[in-house]
C-alpha positions in Angstrom: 61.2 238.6 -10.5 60.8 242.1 -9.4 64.1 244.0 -8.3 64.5 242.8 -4.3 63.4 246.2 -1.9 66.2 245.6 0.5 66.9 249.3 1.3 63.2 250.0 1.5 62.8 247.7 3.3 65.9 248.4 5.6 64.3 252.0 6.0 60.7 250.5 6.7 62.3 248.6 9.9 64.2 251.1 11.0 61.4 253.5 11.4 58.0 251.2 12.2 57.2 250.9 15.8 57.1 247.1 16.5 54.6 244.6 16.9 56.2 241.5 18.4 54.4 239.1 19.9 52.4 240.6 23.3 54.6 240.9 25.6 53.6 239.3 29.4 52.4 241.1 32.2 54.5 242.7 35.3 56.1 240.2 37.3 55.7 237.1 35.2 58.5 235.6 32.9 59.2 236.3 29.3 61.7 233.7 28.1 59.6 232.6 25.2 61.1 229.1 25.6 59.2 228.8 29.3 56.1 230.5 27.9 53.3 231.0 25.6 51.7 234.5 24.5 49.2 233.5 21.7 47.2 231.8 24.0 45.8 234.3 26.1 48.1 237.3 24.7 49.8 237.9 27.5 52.4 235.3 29.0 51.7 232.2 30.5 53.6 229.1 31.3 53.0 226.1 29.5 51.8 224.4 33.0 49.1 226.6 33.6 47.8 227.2 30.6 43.6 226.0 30.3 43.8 226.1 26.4 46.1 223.1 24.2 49.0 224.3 22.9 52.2 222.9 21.1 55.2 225.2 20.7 58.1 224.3 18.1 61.2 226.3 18.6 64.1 226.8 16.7 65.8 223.9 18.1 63.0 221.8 16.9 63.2 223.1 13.5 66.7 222.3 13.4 66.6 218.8 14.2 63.3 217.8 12.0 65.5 219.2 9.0 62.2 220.5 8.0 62.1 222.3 4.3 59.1 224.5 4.8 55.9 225.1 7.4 53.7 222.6 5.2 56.6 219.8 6.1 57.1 221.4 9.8 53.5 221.4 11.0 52.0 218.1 8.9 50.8 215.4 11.0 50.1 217.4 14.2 47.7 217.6 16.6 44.6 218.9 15.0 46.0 219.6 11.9 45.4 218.7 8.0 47.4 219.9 5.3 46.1 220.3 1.2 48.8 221.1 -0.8 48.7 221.4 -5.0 52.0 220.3 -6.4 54.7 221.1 -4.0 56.8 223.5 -2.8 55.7 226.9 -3.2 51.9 225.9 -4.3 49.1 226.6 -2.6 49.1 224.9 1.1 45.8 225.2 3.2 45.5 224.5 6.7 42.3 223.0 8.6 42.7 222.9 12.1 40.1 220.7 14.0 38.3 219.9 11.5 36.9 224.3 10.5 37.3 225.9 6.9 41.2 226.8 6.3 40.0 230.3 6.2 39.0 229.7 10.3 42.8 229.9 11.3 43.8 232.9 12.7 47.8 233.6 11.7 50.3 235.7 13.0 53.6 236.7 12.7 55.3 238.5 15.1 51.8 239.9 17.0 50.5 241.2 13.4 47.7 239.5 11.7 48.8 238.3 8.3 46.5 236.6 5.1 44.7 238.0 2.1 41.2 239.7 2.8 39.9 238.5 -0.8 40.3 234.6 -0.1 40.4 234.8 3.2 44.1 232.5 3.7 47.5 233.4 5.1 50.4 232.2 2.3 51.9 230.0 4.8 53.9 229.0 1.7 56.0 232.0 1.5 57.2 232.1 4.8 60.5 230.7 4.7 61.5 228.6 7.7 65.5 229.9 7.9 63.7 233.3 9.1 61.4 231.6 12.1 62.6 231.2 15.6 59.6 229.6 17.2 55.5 228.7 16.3 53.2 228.3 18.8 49.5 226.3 17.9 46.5 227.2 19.7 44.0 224.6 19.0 40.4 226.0 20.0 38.2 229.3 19.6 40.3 232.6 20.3 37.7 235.4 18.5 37.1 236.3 22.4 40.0 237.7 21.8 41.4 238.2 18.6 38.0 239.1 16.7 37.6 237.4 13.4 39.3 233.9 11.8 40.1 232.1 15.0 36.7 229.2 15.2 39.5 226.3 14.7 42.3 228.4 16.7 45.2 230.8 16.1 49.1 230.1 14.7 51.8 232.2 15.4 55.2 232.8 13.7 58.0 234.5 15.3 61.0 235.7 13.3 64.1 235.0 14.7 65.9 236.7 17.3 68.8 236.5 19.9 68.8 238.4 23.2 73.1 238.2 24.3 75.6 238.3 22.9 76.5 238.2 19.1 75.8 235.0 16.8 76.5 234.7 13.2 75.0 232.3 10.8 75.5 231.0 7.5 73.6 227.7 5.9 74.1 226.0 2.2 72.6 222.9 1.1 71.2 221.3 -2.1 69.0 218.4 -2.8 66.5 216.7 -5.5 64.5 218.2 -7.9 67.7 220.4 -8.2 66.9 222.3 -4.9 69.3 225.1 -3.8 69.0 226.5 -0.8 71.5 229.3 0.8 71.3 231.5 4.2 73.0 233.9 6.7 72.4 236.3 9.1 73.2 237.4 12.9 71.8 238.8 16.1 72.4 239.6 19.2 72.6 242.6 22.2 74.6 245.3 23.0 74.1 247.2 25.8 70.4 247.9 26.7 69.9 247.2 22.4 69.5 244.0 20.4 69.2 243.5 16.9 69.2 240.7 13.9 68.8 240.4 10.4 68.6 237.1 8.5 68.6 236.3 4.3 66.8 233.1 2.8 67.3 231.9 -0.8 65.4 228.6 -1.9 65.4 227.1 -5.8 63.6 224.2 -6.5 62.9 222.9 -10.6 59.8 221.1 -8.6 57.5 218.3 -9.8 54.6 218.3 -12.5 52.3 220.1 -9.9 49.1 218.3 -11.5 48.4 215.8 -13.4 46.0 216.1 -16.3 46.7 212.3 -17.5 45.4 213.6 -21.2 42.1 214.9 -20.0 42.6 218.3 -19.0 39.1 218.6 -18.2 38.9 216.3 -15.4 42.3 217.7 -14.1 42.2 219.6 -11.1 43.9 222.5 -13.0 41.7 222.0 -16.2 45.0 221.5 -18.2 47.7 219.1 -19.1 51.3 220.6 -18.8 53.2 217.1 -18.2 56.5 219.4 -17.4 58.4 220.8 -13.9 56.3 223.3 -12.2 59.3 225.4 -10.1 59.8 227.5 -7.0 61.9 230.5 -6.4 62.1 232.3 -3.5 64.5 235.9 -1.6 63.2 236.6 1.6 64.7 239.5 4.3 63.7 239.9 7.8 65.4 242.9 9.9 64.5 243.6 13.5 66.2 245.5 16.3 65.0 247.1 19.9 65.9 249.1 22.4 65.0 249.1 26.6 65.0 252.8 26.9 65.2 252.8 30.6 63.7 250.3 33.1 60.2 251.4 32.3 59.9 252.4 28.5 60.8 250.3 25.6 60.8 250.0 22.0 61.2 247.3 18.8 60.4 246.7 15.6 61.2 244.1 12.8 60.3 244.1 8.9 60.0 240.7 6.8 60.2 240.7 2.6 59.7 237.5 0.9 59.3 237.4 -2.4 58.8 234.6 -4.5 58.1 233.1 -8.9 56.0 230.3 -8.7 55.2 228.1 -11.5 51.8 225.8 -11.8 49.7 224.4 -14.3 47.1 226.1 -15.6 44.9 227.0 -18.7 44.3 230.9 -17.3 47.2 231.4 -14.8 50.9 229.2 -15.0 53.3 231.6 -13.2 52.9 234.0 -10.6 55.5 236.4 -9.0 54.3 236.6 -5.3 55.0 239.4 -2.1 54.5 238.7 1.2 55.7 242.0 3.7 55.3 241.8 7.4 56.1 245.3 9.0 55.3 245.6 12.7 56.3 247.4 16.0 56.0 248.0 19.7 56.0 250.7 21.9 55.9 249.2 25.9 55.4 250.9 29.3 55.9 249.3 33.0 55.2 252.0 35.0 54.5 250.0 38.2 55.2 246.2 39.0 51.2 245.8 38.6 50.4 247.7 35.3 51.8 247.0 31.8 50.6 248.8 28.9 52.0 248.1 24.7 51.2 249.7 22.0 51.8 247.6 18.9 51.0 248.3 15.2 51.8 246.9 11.9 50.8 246.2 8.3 50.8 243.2 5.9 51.1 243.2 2.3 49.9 240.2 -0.1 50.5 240.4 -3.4 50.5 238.3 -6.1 51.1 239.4 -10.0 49.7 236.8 -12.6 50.6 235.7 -16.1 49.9 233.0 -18.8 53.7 232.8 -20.2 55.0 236.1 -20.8 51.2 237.1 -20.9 50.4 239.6 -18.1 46.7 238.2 -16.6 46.1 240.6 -13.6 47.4 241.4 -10.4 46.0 241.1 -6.6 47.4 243.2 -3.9 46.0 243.9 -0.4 46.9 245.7 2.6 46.5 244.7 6.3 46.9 247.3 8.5 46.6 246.9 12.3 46.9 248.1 15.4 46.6 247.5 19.6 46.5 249.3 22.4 46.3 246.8 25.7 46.7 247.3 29.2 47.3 244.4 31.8 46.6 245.0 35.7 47.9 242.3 37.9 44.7 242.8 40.6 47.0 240.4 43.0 49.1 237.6 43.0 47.3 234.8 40.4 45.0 237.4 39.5 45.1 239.3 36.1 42.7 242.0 34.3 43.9 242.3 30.7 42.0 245.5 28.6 42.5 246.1 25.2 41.3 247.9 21.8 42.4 246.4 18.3 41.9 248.0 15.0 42.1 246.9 11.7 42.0 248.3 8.5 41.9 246.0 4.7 42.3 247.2 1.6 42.3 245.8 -2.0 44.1 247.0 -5.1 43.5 245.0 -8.1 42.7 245.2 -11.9 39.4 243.6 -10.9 37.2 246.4 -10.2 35.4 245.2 -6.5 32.5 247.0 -5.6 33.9 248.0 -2.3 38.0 247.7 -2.0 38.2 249.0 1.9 36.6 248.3 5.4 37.5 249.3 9.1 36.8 246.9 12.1 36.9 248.4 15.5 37.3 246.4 18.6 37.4 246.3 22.5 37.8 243.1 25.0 38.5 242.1 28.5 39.7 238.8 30.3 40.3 238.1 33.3 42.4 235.3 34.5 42.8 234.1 38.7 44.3 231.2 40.4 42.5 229.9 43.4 44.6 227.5 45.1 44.8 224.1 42.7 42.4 225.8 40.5 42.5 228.2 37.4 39.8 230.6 35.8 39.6 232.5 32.9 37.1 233.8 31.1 37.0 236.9 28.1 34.6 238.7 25.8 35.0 240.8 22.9 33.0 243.0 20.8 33.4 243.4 17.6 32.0 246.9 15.0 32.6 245.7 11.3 32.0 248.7 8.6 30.1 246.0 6.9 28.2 243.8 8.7 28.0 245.8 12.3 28.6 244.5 15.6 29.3 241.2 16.8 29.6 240.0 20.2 31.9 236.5 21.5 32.9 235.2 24.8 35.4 232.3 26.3 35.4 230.6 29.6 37.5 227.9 31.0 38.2 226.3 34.3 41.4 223.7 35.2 42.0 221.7 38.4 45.2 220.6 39.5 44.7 217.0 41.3 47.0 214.0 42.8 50.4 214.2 41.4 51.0 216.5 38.2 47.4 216.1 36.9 45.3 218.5 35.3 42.0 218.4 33.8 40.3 221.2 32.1 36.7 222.6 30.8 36.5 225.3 28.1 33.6 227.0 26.3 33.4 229.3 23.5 31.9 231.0 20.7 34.1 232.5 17.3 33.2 234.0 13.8 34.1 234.4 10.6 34.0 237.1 8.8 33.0 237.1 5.0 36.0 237.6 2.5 36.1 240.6 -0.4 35.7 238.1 -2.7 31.8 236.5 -1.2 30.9 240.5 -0.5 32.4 242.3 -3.3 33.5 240.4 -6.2 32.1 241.8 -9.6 29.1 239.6 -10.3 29.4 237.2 -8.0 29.7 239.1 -4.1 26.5 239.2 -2.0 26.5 242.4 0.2 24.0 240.9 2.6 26.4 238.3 3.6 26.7 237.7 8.0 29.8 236.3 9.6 30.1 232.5 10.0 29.3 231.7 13.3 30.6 228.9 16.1 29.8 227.3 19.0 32.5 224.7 20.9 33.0 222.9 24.1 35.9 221.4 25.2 37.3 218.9 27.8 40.8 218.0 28.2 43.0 215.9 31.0 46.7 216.3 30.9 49.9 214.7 33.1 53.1 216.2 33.2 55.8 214.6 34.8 59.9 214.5 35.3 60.4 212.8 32.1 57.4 212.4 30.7 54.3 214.6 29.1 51.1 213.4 28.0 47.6 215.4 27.1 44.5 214.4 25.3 41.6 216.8 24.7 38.2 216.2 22.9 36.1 219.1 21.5 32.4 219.4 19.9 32.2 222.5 17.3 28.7 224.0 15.9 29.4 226.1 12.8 26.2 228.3 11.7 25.6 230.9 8.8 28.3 228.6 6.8 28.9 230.7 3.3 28.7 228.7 0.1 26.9 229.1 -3.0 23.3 229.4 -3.1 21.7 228.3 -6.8 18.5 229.9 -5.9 20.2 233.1 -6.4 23.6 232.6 -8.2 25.6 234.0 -5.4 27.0 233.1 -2.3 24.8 232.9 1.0 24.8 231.9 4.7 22.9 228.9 4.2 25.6 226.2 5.5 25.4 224.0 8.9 28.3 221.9 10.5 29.5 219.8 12.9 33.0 218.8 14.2 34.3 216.2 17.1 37.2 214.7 17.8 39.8 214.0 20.0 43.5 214.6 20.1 46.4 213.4 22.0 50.2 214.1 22.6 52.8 212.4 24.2 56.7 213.3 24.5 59.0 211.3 26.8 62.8 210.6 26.8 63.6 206.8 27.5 67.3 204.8 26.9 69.0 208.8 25.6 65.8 208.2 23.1 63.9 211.3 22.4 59.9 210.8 21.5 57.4 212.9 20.8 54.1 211.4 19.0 50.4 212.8 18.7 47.2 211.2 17.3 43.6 212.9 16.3 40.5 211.7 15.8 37.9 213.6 14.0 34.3 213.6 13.0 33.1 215.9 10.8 29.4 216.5 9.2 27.7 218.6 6.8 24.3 219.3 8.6 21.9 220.7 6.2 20.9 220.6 2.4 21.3 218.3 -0.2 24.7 216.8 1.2 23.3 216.8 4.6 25.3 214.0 6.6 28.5 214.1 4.2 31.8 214.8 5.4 33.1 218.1 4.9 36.3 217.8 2.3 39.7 217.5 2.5 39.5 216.5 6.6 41.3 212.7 7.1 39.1 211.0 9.7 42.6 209.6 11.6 46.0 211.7 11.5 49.4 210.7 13.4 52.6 211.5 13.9 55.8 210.1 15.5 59.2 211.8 16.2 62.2 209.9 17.2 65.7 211.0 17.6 69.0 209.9 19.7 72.4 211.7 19.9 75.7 209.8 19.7 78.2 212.1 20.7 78.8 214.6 17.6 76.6 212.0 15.7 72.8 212.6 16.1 70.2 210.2 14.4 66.5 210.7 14.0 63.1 209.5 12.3 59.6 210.9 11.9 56.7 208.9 10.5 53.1 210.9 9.5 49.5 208.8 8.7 46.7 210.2 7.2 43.5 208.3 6.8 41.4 208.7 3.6 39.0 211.8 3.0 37.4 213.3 0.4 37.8 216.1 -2.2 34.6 217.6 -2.3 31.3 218.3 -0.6 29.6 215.4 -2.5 32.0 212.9 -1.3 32.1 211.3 -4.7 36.0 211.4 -4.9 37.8 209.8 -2.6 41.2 210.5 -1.8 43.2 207.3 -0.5 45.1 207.3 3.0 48.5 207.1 3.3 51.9 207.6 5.3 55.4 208.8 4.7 58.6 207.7 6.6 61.6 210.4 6.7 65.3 209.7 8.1 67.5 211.9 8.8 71.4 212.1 10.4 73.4 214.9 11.9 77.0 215.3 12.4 78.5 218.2 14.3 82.4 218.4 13.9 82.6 221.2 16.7 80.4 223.4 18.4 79.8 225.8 15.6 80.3 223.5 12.2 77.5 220.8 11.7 76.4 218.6 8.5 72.8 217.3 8.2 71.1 214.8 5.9 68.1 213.8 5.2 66.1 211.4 3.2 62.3 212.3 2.7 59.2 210.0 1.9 61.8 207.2 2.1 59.6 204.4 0.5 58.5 206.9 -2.5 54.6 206.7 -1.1 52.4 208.3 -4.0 49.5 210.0 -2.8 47.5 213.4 -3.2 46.0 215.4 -0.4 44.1 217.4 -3.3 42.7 215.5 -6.6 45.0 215.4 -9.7 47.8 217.6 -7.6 50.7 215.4 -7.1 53.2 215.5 -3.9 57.1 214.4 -4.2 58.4 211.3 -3.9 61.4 210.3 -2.4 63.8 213.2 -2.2 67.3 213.9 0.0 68.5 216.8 0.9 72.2 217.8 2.4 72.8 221.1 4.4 76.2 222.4 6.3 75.4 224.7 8.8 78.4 227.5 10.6 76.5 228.9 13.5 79.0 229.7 16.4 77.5 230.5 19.8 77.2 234.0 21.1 
């Protein structure tokens, strides 16, 4: 593995203005545990929010005993997860039902993911370094551009706002995994700052299985051996309140990363995933907030075949946002803004463009009118490439009897085509248009003392779908599809019981060409999932269970992967405040299944970890 940059790094984060998440207009709360920002990128409490969320904070984390994001978000509302071989492999993400490329992520207010394939290495974000993710299940390109038709995820590192609060973690488990933390934060003065390490070793499983016949393997290979993970990964961040008006933050994250797979081209890969950001903010007035934020993303990956150098992929993200939020009156916000974004390529693989600039500007309202809410946003987009593009979101809630909500939402989203479909040697078709979507959505919700329930059902239209077009041996915008489906989440507290369960239904249809009525691949019809946990005293016991139906692997439907469920335990001891010991067993009944042909998952694995952590 390349030498770890901590003092660049260091240096980086000291200097970068910030871009944390978007900070809330005048007058309304910013405890990120009593509000959402990704929704409507400003703050908004949970209750009046017209879009469906779920948030996971770091408590959350804690107790699920979670090993990485693929094991933290499976299951969920809305979401499917592909993963080939493991930890550290390739994980994708399809959120109701749209391409894995049609998730928006972010961490920390920057956009984040490789502009040659189009998907954010959720893989190589360690967990240790997150302090909350919020899921935003709908279109967003109203207001974040590009990527969001299914919706938008986004990661915040960790961060304390009082005080100061040491951490150290150690724990080990099967396939020889190691994994080892610390780090601190906390505020002095009108300041606060943090820094947090992650180290996780794992020999792995045989990622795929070539059963003899490496031509029908997945990975085109048979390599019947352990296929490893390694991963160092540094986040710093620090801020200052400058005086009641003017403030200023920034944080840095480095995780780098060897991963091992099968292949007959490609079997290791040493992997860099750099999130710099900052923020510059101004309250001049109770009514008017104005941030600056800016950052930059670097993917990389370096390739070999043994000790066999086989190319290298690195790309730059660079962005930046200047937004302004007016509070007209009370319940009524005007929200202004102008993004910019800049990707670049570097690579051994000579593209026929490696750089494009995408200019933006947007508006959204939002008013409350007694027991209803309003929003409503558009957003135009000028693309170096392909132009202008043009999208737009409205939705309306009512607040009736006795903690009941129902809401309407409409809106459209796009895509826009990767390096790889425009420029890739060969293959890249310059005349390419960004994917386009249409959804509605309608969604009823209760919230009570003690109990929580919300189910939503949405209807997506996907035009100018990119896939490959034999009539002229390179991609085209010749693809039409459909997705439906319902979702629904429940969390309640009964007997000192703590639930939380959610259940989706989805229909999903490939509406032109030769596969015309097929299901589109690697989306389970059914998904659930079921959290369960009780404390004892110092002695805390919980449970999650996750269902998938069957799907299939490709756009043919001709292989079939099989449904399937998992059942995890785990147990907690805490012998004071600050010194706890968790355990858990995963996949307890050693369930074999594959979310991607011929790429095996784990079986049954355990894992122990001690946690010191003594409150600030």
């Amino acid at each position: 593995m390349r030498r770890f940059k901590l003092l660049s790094l260091a240096i980086a984060g000291a200097l970068a203005l910030p871009a944390a998440a978007v900070a809330a207009p005048a007058g309304e709360a910013t405890d990120l545990d009593q509000v959402v920002v990704t929704a409507n990128r400003t703050a908004v409490s949970v209750n009046d929010l017209l879009t469906p969320v779920e948030v996971l904070d770091r408590a959350d984390i804690e107790r699920s005993q979670a090993r990485d994001l693929n094991d933290l978000l499976r299951g969920r509302a809305g979401i499917t997860i592909s993963n080939q071989g493991g930890a550290g492999k390739l994980t994708t993400l399809f959120l109701r039902g749209s391409e894995s490329d049609h998730v928006l992520v972010l961490v920390d207010g920057i956009r984040i993911g490789s502009p040659t394939s189009g998907l954010a290495s959720l893989q190589d974000l360690p967990l240790e370094l997150i302090d909350r993710v919020e899921i935003v299940r709908g279109p967003r390109s109203s207001l974040y551009g590009a990527d969001a038709i299914g919706g938008v995820i986004q990661v915040f590192t960790r961060r304390e706002r009082q005080g100061f609060a040491p951490r150290v973690h150690a724990g080990g488990g099967s396939n020889g995994t190691v994994e080892f933390g610390t780090g601190f934060g906390g505020r002095s003065g009108r300041g606060w700052f943090g820094a947090d390490y992650s180290f996780r070793k794992t020999q792995g499983i045989n990622a795929c299985r070539g059963a003899g016949f490496p031509v029908f393997a997945g990975c085109f290979t048979d390599e019947p051996d352990r296929d490893g993970y390694e991963s160092h990964a540094l986040s710093l961040r620090g801020g200052v309140e400058i005086n009641d008006q003017w403030s200023v933050e920034g944080q840095a994250l480095r995780a780098e990363g060897r991963n091992d797979y099968d292949g007959s081209f490609v079997n290791y890969s040493q992997t860099v995933q750099q999130v710099i950001g900052g923020k510059l903010d101004w309250r001049p007035s109770e009514r008017v907030h104005v941030q600056l934020t800016g950052g930059r993303n670097v993917d990389s990956s370096d390739n070999f075949l043994g000790a066999v150098p086989m190319g290298y992929f690195s790309t730059n993200r660079d962005s930046a946002t200047l937004q302004a939020d007016f509070t007209l009156a009370e319940g009524h916000l005007l929200s202004a803004g102008f993004d910019w974004l800049r990707d670049e390529v570097r690579s051994d693989t000579t593209y026929d463009e490696r750089s494009r600039d995408n200019k933006a500007g947007f508006v959204q309202y939002q008013g409350r009118f007694g027991n209803q809410s309003f929003e409503a946003s558009v957003r135009r987009d000028d693309n170096e490439q392909f132009g202008g593009h043009t999208t737009g979101g409205a939705a309306w809630g009512l607040n009736f009897a006795d903690n009941w909500r129902v809401t309407v939402g409409y809106g459209t989203a796009f895509k826009a085509p990767t390096f790889n479909e425009l420029y890739y040697p060969f293959f890249g078709n310059h005349n390419l248009k960004p994917e386009e979507s249409k959804t509605w959505e309608l969604g009823l919700a209760y919230r009570g003392e003690n109990f929580n329930a919300r189910i939503d059902g949405f209807d997506t239209r996907v035009d100018e779908l990119i896939t490959f077009d034999s009539a002229i041996n390179l991609p085209n915008n010749i693809e039409r599809a459909r997705m439906r489906g319902a979702e629904i989440g429940v969390d309640t507290t009964f007997a000192e019981w703590t639930l939380a369960a959610s259940a989706s239904w989805l229909d999903t249809e490939n509406r032109v060409g030769f596969y015309r009525g097929n299901d589109l691949p690697r989306r389970a019809k059914h998904s659930a999932r079921i959290d369960l946990d009780r404390a004892f005293g110092k002695f805390r016991v919980g449970a999650t269970a996750v269902g998938y139906g069957s799907r299939y692997d490709d756009v043919a439907n001709s292989g079939r992967l099989g449904g399937y469920g998992t059942f995890d335990l785990r147990a907690e001891y805490a012998f004071n405040d600050a010194l706890s010991l968790q355990a858990r067993v995963a996949n307890v009944f050693d369930r074999e299944y594959e979310t991607v042909s011929y790429y095996n998952q784990p079986g049954r694995e355990w894992f122990v970890t001690l946690r010191y952590a003594p409150k600030p």
